[in-house]
N, C-alpha and C positions, 0 to 999 in steps of 0.2 A: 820811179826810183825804188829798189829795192833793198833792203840793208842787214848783215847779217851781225850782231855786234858781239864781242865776248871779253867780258874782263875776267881775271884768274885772282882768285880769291884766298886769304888767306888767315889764320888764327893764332894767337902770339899764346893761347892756352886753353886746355879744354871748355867748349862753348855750347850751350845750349840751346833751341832754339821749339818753343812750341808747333806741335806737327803739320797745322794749319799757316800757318806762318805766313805762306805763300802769297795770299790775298792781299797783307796786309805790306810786305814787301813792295808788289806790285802797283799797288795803290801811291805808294812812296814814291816811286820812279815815274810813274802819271805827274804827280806833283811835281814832281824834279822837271817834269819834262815840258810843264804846262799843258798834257793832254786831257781832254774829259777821260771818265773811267766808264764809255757807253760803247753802245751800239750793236745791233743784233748779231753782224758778222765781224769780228776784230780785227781792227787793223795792226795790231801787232799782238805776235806772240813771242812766250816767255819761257825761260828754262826754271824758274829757281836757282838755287843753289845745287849745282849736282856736284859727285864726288862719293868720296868714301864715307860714309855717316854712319853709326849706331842709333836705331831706331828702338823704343821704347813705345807704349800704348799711347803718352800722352808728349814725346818729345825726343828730339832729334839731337845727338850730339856729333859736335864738328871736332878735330883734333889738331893740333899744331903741325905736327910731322906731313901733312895731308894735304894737297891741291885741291881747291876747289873751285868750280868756272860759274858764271853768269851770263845768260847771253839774253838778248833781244836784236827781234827781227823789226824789220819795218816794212808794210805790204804797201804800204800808198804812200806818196808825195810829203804829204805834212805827217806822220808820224815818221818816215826814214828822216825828213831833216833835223825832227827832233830827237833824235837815238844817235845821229852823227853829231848832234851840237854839244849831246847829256855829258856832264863833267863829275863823275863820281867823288872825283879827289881824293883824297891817300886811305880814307876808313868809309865804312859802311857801316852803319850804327841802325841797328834793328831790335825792339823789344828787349833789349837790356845789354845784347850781344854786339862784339863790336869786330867786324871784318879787315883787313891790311886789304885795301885795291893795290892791285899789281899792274900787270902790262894786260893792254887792252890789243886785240885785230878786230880787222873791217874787214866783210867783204860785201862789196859793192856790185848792180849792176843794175838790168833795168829789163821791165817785162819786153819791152821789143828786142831789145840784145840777146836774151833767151832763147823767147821767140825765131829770130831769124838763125841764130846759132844750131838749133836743136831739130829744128823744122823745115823751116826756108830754104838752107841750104842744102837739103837732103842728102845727111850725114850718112855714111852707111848706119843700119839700123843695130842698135844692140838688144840679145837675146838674153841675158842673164843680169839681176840688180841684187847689191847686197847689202840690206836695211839694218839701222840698228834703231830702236826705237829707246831713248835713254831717260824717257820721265813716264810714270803709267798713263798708257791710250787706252781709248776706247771709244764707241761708237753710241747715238741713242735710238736706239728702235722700240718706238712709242715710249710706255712709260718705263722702260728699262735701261741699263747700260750695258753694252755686248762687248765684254773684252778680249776677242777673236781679228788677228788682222787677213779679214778676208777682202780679197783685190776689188769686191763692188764696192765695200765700202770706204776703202782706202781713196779709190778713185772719184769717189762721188766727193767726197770731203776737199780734197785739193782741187776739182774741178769748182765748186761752188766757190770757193777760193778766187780764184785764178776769174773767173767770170765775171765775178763782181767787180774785182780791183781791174783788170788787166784793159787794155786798149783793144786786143787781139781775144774776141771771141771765138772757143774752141767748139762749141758743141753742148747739146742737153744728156736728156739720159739714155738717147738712143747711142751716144759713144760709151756713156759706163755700159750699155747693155753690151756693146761690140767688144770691149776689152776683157769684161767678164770675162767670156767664151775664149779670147787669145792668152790671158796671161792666166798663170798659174801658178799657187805658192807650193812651191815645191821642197822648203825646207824650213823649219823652224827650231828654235833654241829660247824658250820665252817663260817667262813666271809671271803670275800674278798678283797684284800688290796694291793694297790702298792708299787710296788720293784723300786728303781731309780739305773737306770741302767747307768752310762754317764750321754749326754744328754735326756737319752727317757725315758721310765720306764716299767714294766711289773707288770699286773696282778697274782695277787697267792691266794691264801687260805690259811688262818689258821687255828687249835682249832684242834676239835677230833674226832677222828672216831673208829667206831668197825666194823671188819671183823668176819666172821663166818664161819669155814669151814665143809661142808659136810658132812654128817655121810659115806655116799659113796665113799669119797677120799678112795685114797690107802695109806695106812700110811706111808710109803718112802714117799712118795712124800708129804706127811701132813710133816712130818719133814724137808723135802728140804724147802717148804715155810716157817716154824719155823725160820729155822736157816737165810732165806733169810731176814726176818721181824727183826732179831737180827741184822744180818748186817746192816740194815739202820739206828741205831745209827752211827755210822761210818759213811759210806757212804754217808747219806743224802738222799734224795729223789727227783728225777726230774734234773732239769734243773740248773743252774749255782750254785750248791752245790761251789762250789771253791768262788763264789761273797758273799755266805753270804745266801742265800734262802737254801729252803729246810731243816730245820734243824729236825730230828727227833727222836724223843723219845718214846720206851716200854713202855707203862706203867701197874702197877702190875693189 
């Protein structure tokens, strides 16, 4: 089971909220949810509070006039049924700040439904995807953090994903190697913008991108990356998907 979940948020008056925040949010909703807050590969990830915000060196302000969403994914079994069971109730009460919960959507489905939707039935192939990436990504190559969305690394991250959780194994690095060479970013609209991580913070990127795939791909495999590019709603993209980055969205 897979789960995509989104409450819309709201502020009855100008609200505060420390920049880090995120952690400690997250950690709250483990609790709520009775999941541990471990594991090497995360089985869910998380948007924060996104929206329109004034940001400060050491703090974020929300505004009344202003919509703002929360969402969580669920990649395996026991965290989608606890993201589908989680009862937020009327306020979100954070670090001194206090939220109005609004109207919540699901959406639902399941790695074999994907799978055979994306894949199986060998859909005609599509050549053009248009990303928006709505929380700062990024990538870690060795001791750094690389906030460039380049398609090896984009596909290695949702493959590692999708690998570990999924029933239906797709392939190693010999397919990121195959897609490298097919897909191509061909357009970008992006800024860079820090993640507070603890004490420290992390560089990422936001906004939008478009990939283009090959006329030369093999079409299996034009649909493996389809269906892989669908996973990263779920999934998230990069690096500490579980803290709140990476948040990413299809768009038509």
């Amino acid at each position: 089971m897979l789960i995509h979940s989104t409450w819309t948020l709201n502020v009855s008056e100008e609200t505060a909220l420390p920049r880090a925040y995120c952690l400690e949010l997250v950690k709250l909703l483990h609790h709520q949810m009775g999941l541990p807050f471990d594991g090497d590969i995360p089985n869910i990830s998380y948007s924060g509070i996104t929206g329109h915000y004034r940001h400060t060196q050491d703090f974020l302000t929300f505004y009344p006039e202003e919509p703002y969403q929360l969402s969580l994914c669920g990649l395996q079994e026991t965290a989608a049924k606890a993201i589908a069971d989680l009862d937020l109730g009327d306020r979100l009460e954070l670090l001194g700040a206090t939220f109005e919960v609004g109207d919540r959507t699901d959406e639902t489905t399941s790695y074999e439904a994907l799978y055979q939707t994306l894949v199986a039935n060998e859909p005609e192939p599509i050549h053009r995807f248009e990303l928006k990436f709505v929380t700062p990504t990024a990538f870690a190559q060795g001791k750094i953090y690389l906030p460039l969305p380049l398609p090896s690394l984009m596909f290695r991250s949702w493959l590692e994903r999708w690998n570990h959780f999924a029933p239906v194994y797709l392939g190693s690095t010999e397919l990121v190697d195959y897609l490298e060479q097919a897909i191509a970013l061909s357009r970008h609209k992006l800024q860079t913008t820090p993640f507070r991580v603890h004490t420290g913070q992390v560089t990422g990127f936001k906004g939008e991108i478009s990939l283009r795939v090959l006329n030369r791909i093999d079409p299996l495999l034009a649909n493996v990356a389809n269906l892989l590019i669908h996973y990263a709603e779920f999934a998230g993209t990069g690096i500490k998907t579980r803290l709140g980055m990476g948040q990413t969205i299809l768009m038509p």
